[in-house]
Structures are given as C-alpha cells and as structure tokens.
C-alpha angles and dihedrals in degrees: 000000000000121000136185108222085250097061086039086057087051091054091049093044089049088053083248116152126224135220092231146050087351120111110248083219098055108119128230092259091049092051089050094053093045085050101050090040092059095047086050087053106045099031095040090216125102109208084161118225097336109121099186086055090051089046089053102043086047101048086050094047103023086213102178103015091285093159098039104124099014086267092125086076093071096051085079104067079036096053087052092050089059099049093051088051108103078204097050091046092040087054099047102042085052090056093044083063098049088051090048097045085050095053094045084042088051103036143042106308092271112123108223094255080076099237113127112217111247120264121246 
C-alpha cells in the first residue's frame, strides 16, 4: 500500500495502525498525537484532533500529497468510523486535557476556552 505522508498522517490521526515504520506497542493515544504532530508539521496548520476539519483542510490544499491517488475519498467513511469509536473518543478527549492543562500550565492562568477564573 502506498501512502503520501498526509494520508499517513490521517491514518495516525484516526488511531489506525500501519504496516510500516509504526511500533506495534504504541498506544491509540500515541498514535492520535503522532498523527496529529505530523499533520501540524507538514501541513503548518494545527486544527487539533478534528479529523473532518483535517480532511477538509487537506482535500482544499493537498498539503502533503493527501489526494494523490484518489485514496483521500475513503477517509470519510473512516473518519466516521472513528468518531463513533468510545475508544477513539475516550483517547482523544484525554489527550485534549493534557493539551489544556499544559497551556494554562505554560501560559498566563487562562485555560484555553478564554475564560479567566474569578478572583477571589
């Protein structure tokens, strides 16, 4: 099966594991946030862990070679299939936490949803 690095980045994003170069022992939240890292770096774009938005972005700017071989038209039934997967869910909203604590960690004591916490 040949991939561009954009749809390998789908299938990472997706928790999809490949034949090649990935580690059999990565879990599916590993696999997420690969995913979601190399998409961030060969698009130069973040869209976090949505993968409709990816697909779209993608399919609009063919960063990374996403619609060479026509391959991009069946994210969509596979994106679908993700979203309606508890695991899936269960995997990315832990790792939307984790991002969250880290920017209100890093920054200025605003969590990213932009609402300060009353002072008390």
């Amino acid at each position: 099966m040949r991939l561009t690095s954009a749809q390998c980045g789908m299938h990472g994003l997706l928790g999809r594991l490949l034949p090649m170069g990935m580690p059999r022992d990565q879990s599916l939240a590993d696999r997420i946030r690969d995913g979601h890292a190399f998409l961030v770096r060969i698009s130069r774009v973040d869209l976090g862990y949505d993968p409709e938005a990816w697909h779209e972005h993608l399919c609009a700017t063919n960063a990374g070679g996403y619609r060479w071989s026509n391959k991009h038209l069946g994210f969509p039934r596979q994106i679908a299939s993700a979203l309606a997967n508890p695991d899936w869910q269960a995997a990315v909203a832990s790792l939307r936490n984790e991002q969250d604590a880290e920017q209100t960690a890093a920054g200025d004591g605003i969590p990213p949803s932009g609402i300060a916490a009353p002072e008390q």
